[in-house]
PyMOL Python script that loads the backbone (N, CA, C, O; Angstrom):
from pymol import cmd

cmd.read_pdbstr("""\
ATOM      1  N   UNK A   1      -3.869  -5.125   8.692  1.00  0.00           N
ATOM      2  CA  UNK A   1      -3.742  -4.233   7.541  1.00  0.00           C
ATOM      3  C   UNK A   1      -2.757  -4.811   6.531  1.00  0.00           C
ATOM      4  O   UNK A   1      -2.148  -5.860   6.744  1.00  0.00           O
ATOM      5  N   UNK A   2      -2.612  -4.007   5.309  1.00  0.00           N
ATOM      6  CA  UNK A   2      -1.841  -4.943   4.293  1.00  0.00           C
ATOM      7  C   UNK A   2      -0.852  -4.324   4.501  1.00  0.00           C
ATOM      8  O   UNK A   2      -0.793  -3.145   4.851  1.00  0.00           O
ATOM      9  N   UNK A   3       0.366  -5.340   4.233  1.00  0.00           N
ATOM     10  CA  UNK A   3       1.745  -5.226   4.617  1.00  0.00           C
ATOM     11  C   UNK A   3       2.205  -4.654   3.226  1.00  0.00           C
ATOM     12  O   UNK A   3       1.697  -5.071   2.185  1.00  0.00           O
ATOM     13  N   UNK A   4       3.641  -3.233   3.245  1.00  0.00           N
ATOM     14  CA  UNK A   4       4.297  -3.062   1.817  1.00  0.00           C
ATOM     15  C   UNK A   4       5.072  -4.554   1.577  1.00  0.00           C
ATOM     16  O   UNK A   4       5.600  -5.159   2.510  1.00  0.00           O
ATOM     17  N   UNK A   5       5.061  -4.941   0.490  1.00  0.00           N
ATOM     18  CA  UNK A   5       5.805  -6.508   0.250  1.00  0.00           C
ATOM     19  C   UNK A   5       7.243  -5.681   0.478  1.00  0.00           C
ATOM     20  O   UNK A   5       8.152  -6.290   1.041  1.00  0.00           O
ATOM     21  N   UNK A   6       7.431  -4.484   0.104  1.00  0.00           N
ATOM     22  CA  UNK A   6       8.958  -4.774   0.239  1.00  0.00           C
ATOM     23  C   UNK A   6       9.122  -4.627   1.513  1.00  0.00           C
ATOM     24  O   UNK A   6      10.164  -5.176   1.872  1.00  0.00           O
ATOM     25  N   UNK A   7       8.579  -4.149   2.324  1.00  0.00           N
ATOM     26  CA  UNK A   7       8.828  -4.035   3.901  1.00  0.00           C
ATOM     27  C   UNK A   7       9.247  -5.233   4.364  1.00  0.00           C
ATOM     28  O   UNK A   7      10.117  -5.245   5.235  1.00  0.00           O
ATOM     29  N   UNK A   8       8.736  -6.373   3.896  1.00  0.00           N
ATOM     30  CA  UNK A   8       9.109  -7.653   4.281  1.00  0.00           C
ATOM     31  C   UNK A   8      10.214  -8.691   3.628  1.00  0.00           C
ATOM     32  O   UNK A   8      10.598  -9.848   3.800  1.00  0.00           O
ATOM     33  N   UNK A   9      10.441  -7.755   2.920  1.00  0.00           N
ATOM     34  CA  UNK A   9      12.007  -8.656   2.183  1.00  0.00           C
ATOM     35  C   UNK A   9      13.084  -8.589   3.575  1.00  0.00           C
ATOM     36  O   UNK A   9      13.095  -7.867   4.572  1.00  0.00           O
ATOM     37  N   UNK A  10      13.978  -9.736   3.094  1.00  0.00           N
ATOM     38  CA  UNK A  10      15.023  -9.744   4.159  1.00  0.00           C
ATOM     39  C   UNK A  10      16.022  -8.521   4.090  1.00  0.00           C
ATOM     40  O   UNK A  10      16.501  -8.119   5.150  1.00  0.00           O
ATOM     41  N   UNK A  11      16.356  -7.917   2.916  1.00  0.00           N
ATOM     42  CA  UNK A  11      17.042  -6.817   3.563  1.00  0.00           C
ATOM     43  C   UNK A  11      16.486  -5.657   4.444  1.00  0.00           C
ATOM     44  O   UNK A  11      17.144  -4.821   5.064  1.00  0.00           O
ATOM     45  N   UNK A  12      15.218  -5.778   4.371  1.00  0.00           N
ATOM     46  CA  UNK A  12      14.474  -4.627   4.876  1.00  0.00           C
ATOM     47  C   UNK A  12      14.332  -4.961   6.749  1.00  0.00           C
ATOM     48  O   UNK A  12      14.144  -4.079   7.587  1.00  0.00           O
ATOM     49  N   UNK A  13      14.470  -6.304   7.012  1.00  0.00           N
ATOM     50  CA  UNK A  13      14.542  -6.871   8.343  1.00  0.00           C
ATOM     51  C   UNK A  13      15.469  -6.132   8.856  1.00  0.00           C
ATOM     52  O   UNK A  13      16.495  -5.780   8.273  1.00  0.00           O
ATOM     53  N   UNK A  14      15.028  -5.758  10.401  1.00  0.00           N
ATOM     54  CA  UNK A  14      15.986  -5.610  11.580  1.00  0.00           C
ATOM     55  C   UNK A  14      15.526  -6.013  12.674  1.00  0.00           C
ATOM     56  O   UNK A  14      14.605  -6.825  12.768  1.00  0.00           O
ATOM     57  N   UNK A  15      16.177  -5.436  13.710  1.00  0.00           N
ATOM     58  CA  UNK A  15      16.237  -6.496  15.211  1.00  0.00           C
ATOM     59  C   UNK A  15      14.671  -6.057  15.494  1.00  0.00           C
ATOM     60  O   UNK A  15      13.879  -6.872  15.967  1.00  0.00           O
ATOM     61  N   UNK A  16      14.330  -4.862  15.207  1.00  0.00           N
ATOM     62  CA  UNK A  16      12.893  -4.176  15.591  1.00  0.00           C
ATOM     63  C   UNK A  16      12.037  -4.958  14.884  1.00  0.00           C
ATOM     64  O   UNK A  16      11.137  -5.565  15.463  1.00  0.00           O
ATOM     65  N   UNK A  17      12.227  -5.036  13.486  1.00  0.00           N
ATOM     66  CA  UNK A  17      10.993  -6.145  12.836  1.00  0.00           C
ATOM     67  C   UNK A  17      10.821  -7.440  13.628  1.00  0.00           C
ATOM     68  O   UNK A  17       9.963  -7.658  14.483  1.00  0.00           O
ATOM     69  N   UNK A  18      11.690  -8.185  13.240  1.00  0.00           N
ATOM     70  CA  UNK A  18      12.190  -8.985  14.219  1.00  0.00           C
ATOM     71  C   UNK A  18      11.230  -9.079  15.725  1.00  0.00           C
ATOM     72  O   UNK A  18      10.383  -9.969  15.796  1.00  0.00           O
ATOM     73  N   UNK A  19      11.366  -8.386  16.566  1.00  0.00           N
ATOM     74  CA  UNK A  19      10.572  -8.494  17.575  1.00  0.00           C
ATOM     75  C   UNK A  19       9.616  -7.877  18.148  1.00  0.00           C
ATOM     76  O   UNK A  19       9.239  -7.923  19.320  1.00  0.00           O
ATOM     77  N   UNK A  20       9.030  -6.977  16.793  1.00  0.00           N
ATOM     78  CA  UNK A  20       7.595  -6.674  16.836  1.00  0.00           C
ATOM     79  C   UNK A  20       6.461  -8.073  16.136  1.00  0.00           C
ATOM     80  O   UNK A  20       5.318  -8.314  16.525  1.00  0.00           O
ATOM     81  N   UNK A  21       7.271  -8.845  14.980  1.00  0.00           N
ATOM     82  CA  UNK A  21       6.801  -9.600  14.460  1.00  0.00           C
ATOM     83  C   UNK A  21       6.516 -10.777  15.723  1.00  0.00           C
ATOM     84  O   UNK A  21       5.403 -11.278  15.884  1.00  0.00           O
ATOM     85  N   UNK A  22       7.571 -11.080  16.478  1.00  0.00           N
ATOM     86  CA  UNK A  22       7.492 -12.174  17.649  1.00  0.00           C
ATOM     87  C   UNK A  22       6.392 -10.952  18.989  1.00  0.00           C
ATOM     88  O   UNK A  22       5.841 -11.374  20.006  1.00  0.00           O
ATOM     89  N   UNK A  23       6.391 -10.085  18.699  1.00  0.00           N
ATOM     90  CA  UNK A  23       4.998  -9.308  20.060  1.00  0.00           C
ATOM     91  C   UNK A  23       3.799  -9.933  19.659  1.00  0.00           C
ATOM     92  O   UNK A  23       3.149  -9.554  18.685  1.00  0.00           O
ATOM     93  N   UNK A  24       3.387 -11.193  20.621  1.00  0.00           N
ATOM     94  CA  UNK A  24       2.127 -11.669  20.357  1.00  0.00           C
ATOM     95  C   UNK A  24       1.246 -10.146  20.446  1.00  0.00           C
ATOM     96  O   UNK A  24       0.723  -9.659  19.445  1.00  0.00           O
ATOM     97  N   UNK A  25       1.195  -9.614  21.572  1.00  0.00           N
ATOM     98  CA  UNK A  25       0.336  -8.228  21.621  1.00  0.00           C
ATOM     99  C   UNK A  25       0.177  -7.171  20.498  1.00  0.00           C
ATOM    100  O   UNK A  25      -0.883  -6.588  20.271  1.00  0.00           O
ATOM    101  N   UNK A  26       1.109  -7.020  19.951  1.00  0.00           N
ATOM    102  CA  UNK A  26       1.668  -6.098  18.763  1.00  0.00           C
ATOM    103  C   UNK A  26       0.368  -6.860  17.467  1.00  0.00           C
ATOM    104  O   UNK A  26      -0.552  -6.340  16.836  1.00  0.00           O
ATOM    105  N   UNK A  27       0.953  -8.404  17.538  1.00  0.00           N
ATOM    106  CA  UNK A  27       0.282  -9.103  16.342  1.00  0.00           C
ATOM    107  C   UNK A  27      -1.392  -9.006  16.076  1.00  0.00           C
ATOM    108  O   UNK A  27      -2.072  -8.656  15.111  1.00  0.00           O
ATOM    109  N   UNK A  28      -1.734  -9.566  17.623  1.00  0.00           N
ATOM    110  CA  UNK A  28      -3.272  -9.360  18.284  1.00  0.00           C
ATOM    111  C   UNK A  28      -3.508  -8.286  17.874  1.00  0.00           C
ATOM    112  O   UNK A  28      -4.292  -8.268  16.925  1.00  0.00           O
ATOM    113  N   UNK A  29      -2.934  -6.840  18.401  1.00  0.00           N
ATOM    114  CA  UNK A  29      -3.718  -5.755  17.830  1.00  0.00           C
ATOM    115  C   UNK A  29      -3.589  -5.317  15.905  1.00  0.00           C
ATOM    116  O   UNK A  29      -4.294  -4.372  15.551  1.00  0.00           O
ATOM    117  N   UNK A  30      -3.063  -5.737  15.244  1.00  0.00           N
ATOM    118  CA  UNK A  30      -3.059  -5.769  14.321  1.00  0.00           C
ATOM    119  C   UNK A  30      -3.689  -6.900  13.535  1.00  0.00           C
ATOM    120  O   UNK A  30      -3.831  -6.855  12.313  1.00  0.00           O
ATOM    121  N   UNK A  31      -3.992  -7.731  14.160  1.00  0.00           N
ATOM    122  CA  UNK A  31      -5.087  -9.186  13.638  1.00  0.00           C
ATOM    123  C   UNK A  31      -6.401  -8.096  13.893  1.00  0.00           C
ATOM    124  O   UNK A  31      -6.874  -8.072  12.757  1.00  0.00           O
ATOM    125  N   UNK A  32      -7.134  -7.318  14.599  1.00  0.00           N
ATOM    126  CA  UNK A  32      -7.769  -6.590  14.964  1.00  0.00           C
ATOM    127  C   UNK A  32      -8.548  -5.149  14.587  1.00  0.00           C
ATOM    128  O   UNK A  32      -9.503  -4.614  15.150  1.00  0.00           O
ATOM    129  N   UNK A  33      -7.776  -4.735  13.427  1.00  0.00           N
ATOM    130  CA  UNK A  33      -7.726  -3.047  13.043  1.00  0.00           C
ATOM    131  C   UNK A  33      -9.138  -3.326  11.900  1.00  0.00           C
ATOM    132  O   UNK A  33      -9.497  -4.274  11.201  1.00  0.00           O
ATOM    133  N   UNK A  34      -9.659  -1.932  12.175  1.00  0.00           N
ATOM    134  CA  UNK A  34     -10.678  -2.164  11.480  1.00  0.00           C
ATOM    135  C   UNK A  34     -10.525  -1.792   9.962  1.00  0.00           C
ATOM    136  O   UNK A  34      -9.495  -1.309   9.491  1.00  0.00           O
ATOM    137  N   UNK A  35     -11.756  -2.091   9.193  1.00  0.00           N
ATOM    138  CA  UNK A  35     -11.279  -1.599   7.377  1.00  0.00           C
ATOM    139  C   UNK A  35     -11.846  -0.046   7.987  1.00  0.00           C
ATOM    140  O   UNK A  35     -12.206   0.306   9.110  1.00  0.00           O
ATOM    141  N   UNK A  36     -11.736   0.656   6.708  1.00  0.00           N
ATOM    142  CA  UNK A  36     -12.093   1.947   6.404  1.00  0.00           C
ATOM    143  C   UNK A  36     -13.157   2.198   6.489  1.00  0.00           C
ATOM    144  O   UNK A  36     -13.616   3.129   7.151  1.00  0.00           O
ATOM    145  N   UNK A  37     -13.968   1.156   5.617  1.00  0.00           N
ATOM    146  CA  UNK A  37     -15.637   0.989   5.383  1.00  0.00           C
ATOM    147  C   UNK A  37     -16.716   0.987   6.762  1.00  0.00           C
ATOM    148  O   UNK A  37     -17.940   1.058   6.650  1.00  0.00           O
ATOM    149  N   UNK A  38     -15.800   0.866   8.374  1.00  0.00           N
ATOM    150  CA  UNK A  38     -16.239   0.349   9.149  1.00  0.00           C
ATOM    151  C   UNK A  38     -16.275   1.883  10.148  1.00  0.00           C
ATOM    152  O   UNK A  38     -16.849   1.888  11.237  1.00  0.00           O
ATOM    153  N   UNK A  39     -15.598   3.095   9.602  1.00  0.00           N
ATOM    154  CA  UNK A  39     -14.943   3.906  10.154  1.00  0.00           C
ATOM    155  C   UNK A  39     -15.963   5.019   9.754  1.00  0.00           C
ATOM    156  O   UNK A  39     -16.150   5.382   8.593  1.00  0.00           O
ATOM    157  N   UNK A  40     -16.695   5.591  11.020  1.00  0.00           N
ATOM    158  CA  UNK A  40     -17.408   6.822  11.129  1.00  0.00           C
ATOM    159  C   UNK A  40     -16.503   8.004  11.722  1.00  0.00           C
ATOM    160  O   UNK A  40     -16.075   7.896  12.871  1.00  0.00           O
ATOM    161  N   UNK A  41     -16.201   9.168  10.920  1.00  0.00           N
ATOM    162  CA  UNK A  41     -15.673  10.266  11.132  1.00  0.00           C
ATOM    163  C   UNK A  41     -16.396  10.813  12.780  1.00  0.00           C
ATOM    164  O   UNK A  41     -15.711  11.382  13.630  1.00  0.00           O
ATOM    165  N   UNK A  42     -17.837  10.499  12.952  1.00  0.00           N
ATOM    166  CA  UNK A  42     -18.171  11.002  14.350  1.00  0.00           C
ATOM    167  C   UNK A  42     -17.852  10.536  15.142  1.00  0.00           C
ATOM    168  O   UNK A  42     -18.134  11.154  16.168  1.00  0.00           O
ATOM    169  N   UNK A  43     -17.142   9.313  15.355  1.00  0.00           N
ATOM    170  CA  UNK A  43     -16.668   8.829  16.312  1.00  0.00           C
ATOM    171  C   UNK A  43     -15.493   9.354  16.623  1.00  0.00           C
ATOM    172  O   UNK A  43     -15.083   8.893  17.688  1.00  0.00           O
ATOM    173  N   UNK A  44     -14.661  10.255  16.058  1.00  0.00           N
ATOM    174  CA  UNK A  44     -13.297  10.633  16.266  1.00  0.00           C
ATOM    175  C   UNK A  44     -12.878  11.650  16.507  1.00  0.00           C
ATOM    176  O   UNK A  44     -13.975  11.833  17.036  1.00  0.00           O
ATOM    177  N   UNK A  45     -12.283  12.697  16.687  1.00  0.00           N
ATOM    178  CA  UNK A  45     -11.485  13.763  17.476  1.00  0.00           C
ATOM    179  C   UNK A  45     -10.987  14.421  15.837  1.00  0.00           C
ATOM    180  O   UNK A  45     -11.409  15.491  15.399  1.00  0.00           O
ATOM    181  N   UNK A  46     -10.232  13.712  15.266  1.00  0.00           N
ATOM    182  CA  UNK A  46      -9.457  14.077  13.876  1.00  0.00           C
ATOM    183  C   UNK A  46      -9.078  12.676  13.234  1.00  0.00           C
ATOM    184  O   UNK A  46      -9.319  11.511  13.548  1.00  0.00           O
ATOM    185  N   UNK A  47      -8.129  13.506  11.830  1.00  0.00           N
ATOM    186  CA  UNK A  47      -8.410  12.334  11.237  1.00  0.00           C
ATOM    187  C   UNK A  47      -6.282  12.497  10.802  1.00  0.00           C
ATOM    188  O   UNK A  47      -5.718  13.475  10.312  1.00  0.00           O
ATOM    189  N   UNK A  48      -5.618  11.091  11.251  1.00  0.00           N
ATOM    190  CA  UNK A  48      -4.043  11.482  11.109  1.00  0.00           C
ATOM    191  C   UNK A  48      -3.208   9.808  10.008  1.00  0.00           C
ATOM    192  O   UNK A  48      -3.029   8.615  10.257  1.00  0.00           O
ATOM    193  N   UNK A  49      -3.077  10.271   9.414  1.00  0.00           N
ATOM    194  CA  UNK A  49      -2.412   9.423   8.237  1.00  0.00           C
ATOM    195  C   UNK A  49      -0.649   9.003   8.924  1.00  0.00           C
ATOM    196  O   UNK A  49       0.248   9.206   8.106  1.00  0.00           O
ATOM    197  N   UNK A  50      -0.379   8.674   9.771  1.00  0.00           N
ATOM    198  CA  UNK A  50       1.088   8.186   9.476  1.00  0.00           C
ATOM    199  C   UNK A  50       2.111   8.212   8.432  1.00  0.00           C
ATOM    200  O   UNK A  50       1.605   8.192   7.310  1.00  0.00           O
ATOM    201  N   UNK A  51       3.112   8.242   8.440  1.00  0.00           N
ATOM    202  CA  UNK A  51       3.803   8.149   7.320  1.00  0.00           C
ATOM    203  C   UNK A  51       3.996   6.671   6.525  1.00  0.00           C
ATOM    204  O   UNK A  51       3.337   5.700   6.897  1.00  0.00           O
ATOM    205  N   UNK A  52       4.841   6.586   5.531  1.00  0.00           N
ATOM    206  CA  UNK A  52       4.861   5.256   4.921  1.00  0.00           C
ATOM    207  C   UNK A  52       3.915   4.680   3.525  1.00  0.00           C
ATOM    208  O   UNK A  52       3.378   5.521   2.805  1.00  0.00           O
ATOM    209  N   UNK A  53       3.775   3.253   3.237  1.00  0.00           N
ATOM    210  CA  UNK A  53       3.165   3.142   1.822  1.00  0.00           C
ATOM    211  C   UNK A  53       1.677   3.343   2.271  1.00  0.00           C
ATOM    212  O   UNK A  53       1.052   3.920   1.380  1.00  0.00           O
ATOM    213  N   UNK A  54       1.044   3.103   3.177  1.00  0.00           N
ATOM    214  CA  UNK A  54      -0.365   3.428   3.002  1.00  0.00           C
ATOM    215  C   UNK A  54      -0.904   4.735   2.019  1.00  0.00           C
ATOM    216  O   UNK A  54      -1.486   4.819   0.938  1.00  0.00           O
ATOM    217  N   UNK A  55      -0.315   5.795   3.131  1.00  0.00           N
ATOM    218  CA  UNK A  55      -0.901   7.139   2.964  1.00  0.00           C
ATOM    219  C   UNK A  55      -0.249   7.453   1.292  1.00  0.00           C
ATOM    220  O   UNK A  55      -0.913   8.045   0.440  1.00  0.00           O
ATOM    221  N   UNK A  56       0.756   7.077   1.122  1.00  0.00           N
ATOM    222  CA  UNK A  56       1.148   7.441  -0.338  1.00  0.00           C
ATOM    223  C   UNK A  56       0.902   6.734  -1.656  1.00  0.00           C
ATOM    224  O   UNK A  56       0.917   7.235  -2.781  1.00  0.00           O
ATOM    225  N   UNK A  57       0.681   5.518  -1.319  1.00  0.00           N
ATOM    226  CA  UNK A  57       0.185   4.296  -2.400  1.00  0.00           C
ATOM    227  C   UNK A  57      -1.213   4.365  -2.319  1.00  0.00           C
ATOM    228  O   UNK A  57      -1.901   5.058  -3.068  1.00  0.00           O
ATOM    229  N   UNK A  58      -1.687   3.574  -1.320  1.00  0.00           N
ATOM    230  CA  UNK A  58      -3.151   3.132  -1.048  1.00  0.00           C
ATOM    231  C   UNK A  58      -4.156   4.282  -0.506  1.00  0.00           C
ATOM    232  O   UNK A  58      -5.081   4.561  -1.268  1.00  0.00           O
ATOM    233  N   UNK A  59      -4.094   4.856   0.504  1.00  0.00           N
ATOM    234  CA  UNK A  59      -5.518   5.502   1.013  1.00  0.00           C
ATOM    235  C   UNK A  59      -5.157   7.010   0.001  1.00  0.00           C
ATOM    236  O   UNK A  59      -6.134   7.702   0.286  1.00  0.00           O
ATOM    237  N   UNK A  60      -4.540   7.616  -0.715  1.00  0.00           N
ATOM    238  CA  UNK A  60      -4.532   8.433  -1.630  1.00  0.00           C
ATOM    239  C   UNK A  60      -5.453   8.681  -2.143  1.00  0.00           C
ATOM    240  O   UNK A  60      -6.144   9.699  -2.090  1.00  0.00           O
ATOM    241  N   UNK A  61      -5.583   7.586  -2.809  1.00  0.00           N
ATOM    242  CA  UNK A  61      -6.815   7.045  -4.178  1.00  0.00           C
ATOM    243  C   UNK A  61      -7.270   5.918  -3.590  1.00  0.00           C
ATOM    244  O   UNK A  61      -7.211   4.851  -4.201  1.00  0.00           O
ATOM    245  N   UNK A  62      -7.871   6.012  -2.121  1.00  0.00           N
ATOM    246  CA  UNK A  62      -8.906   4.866  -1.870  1.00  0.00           C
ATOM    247  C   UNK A  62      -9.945   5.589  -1.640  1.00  0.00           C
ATOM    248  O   UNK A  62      -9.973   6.494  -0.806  1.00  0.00           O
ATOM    249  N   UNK A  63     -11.311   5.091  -2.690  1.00  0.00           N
ATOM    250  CA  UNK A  63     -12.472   6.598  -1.980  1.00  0.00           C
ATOM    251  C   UNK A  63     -12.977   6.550  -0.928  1.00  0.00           C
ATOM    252  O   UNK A  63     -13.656   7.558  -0.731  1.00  0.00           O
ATOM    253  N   UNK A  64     -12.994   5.552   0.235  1.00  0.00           N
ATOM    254  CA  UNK A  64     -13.614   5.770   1.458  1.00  0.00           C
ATOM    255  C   UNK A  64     -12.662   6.922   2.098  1.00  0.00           C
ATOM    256  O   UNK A  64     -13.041   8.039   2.452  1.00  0.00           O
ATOM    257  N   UNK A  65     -11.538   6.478   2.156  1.00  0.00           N
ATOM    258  CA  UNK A  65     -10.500   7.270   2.523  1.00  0.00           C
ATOM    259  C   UNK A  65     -10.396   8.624   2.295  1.00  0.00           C
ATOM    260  O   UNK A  65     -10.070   9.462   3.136  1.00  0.00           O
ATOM    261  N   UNK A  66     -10.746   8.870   0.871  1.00  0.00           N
ATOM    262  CA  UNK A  66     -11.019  10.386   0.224  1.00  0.00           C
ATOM    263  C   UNK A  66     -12.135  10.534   1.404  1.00  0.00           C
ATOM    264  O   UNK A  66     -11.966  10.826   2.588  1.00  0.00           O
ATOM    265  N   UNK A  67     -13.226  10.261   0.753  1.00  0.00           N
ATOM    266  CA  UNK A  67     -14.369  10.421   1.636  1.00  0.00           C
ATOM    267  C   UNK A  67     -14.490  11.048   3.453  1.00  0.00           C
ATOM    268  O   UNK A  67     -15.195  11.963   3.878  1.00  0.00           O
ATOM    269  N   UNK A  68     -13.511  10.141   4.222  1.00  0.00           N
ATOM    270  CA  UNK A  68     -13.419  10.360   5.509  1.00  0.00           C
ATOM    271  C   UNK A  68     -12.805  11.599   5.554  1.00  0.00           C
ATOM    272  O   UNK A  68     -13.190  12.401   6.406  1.00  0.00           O
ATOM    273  N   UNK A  69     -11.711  11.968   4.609  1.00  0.00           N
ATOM    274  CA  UNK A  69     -10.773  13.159   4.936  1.00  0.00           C
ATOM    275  C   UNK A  69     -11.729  14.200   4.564  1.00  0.00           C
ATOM    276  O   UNK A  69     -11.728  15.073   5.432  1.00  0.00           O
ATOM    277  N   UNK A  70     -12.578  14.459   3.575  1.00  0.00           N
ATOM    278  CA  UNK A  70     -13.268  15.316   3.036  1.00  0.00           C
ATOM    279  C   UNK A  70     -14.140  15.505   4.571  1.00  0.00           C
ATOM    280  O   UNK A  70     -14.006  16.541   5.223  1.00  0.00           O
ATOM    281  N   UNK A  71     -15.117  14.264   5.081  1.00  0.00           N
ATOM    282  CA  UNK A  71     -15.961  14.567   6.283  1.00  0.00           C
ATOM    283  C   UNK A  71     -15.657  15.380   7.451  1.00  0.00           C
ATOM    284  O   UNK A  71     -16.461  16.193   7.907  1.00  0.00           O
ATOM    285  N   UNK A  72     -14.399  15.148   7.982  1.00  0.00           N
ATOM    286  CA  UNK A  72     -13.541  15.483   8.910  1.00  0.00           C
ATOM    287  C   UNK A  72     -13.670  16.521   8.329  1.00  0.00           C
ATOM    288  O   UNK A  72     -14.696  17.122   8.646  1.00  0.00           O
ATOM    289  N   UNK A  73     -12.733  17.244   7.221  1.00  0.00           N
ATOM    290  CA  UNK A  73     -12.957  18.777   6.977  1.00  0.00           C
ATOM    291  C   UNK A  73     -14.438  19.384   7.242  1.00  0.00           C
ATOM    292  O   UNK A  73     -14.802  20.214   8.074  1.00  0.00           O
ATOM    293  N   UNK A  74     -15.062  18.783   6.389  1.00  0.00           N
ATOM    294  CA  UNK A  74     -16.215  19.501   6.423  1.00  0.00           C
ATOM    295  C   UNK A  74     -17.093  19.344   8.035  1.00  0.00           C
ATOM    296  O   UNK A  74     -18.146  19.882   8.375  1.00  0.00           O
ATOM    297  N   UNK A  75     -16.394  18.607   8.642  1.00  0.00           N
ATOM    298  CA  UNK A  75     -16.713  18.584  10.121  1.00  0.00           C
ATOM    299  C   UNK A  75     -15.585  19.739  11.024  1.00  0.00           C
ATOM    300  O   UNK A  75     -15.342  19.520  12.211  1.00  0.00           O
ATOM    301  N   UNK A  76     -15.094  20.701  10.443  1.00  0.00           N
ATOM    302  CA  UNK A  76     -14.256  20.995  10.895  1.00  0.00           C
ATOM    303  C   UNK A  76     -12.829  20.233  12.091  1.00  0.00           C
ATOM    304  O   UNK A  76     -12.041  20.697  12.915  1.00  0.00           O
ATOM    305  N   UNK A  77     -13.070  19.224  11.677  1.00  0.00           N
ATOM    306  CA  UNK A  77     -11.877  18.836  12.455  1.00  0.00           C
ATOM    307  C   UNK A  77     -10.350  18.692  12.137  1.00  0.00           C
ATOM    308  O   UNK A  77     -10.021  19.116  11.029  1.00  0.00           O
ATOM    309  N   UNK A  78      -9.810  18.402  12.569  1.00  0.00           N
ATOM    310  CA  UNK A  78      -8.277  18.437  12.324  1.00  0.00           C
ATOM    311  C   UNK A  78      -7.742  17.226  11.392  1.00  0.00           C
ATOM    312  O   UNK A  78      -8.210  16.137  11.724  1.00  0.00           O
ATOM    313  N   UNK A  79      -6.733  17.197  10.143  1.00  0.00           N
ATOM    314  CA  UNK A  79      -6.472  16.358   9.261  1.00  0.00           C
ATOM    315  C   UNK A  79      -5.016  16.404   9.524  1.00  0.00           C
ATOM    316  O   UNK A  79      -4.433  17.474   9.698  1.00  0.00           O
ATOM    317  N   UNK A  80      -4.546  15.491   9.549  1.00  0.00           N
ATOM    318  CA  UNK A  80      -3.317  15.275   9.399  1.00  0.00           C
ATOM    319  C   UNK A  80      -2.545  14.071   8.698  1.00  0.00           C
ATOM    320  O   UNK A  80      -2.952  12.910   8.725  1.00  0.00           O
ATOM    321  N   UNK A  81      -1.102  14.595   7.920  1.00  0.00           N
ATOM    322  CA  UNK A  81      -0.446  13.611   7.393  1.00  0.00           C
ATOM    323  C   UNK A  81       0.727  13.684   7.529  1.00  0.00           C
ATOM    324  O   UNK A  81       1.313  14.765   7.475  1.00  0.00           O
ATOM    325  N   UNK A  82       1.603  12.020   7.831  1.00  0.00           N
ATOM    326  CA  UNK A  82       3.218  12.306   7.713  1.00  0.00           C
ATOM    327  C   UNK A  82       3.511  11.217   6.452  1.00  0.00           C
ATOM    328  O   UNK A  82       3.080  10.073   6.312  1.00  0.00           O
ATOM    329  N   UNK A  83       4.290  11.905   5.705  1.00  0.00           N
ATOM    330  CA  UNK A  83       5.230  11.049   4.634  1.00  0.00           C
ATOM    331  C   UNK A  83       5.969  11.993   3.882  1.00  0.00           C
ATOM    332  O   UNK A  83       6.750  11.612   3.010  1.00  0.00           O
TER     333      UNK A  83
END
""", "prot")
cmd.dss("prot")
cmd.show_as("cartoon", "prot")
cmd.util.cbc("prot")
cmd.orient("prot")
C-alpha cells in the first residue's frame, strides 16, 4: 500500500518503525495487500477503515472506496472508521 511520505521522514522514525521495516513477515504481507478494485464487499463480514492518512486523505474521495462503503451499507453490514 502507499506509504504517507511524511511517515517516512527521519523524525517520524522510531525503534517500532525501525523493526517493523526489518520484519521480513510484516514486509511479505504488505508486498501482498490487495488494491480496492480487487475487493468484493461479499466476501466480507464488514467493512473497517483504520485510523491514519489513508482513511482521511485517500479512500475519502477514492470512488471504489465510496462505492464499497455504500455496498456494505446497503448490504446491511457493519462500517467502521478510526481517525
Amino acid at each position: 500500500p502507499p506509504l504517507d511520505p511524511k511517515s517516512n521522514l527521519a523524525d517520524a522514525q522510531t525503534e517500532t518503525t525501525h523493526r517493523f521495516e526489518a520484519d521480513p513477515t510484516a514486509m511479505q504481507a504488505l508486498a501482498q495487500t490487495h488494491k480496492l478494485s480487487e475487493i468484493s464487499v461479499a466476501d466480507y463480514d464488514a467493512v473497517f477503515y483504520p485510523g491514519g492518512h489513508g482513511p482521511l486523505w485517500d479512500l475519502a474521495k477514492d470512488p471504489i472506496s465510496i462505492s464499497l462503503i455504500e455496498q456494505a451499507i446497503q448490504s446491511g453490514k457493519p462500517v467502521a472508521a478510526v481517525c
